[in-house]
N, C-alpha and C positions, 0 to 999 in steps of 0.2 A: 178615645173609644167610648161609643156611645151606648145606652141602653137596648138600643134598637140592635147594636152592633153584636152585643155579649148574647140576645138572647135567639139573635138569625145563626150564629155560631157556634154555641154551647156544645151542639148535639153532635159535629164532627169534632169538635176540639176531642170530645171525651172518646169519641172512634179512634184516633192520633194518637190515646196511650196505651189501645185495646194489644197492640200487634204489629209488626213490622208491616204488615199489608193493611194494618187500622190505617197507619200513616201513608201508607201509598191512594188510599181510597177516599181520606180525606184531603189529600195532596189535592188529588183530580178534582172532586169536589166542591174543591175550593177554587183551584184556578181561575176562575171565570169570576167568581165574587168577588175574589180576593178581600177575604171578611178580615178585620186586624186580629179579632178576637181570637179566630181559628187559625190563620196564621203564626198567633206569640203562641200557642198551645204545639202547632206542627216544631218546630223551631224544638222548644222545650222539649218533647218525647223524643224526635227524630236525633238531638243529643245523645239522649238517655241511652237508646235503644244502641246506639253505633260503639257509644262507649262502654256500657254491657257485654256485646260483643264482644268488640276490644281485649278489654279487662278480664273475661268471661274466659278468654282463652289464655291469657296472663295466670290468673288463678288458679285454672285447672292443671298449669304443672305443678302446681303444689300438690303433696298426698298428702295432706293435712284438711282435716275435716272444720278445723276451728277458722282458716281460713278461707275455707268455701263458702263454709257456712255462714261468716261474715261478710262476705262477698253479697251473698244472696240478702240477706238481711238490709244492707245497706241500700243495695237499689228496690227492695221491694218497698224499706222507707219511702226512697225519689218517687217512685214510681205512685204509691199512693198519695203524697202528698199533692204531683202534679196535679193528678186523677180528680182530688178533692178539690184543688183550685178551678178547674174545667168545670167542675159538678157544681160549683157555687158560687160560679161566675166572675173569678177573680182573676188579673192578669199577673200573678205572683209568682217571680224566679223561683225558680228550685233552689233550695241552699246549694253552697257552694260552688256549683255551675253553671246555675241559669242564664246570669250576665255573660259569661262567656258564647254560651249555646247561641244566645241572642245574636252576637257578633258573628259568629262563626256562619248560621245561616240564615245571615239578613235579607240575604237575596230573597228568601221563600217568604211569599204573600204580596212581595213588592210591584 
């Protein structure tokens, strides 16, 4: 990944962690470029975002407040740390799930 590559890209990576339709909007966006930079960033929130969901609904049969609340703490961690990677132009996994995300949707930007 090159400089030219991080800095043509930056600006939808960091749309890709705005919102389920950030990621749809940088999806389109991207297609045609298929920039890598914007692509390791789609990959990495479009994880985030499904497995939020996911989880999201997991959690919520819980009536515990300690576990929502952990819930939400935790991916608002993921979620700014991606944010901050995008924002300063680094191709840096999410702890503990990035590499996986990576795999999972390698198809996207290829």
């Amino acid at each position: 990944m090159t400089a030219q590559d991080i800095n043509e890209g930056k600006g939808l990576a960091i749309v890709s962690y705005l919102a389920l339709i950030g990621i749809i909007i940088a999806y389109f966006l991207n297609n045609d470029k298929k920039n890598p930079f914007t692509s390791f960033h789609l990959r990495q929130s479009l994880g985030l975002w499904l497995l939020f969901h996911v989880l999201g609904f997991v959690a919520s049969s819980f009536d515990n407040w300690g576990v929502t609340s952990g819930f939400y703490l935790f991916f608002c961690v993921l979620f700014i740390y991606g944010l901050i990677g995008a924002v300063s132009g680094k191709a840096q996994s999410i702890p503990l799930l990035g590499d996986v995300f990576q795999k999972w949707f390698s198809s996207i930007g290829h």
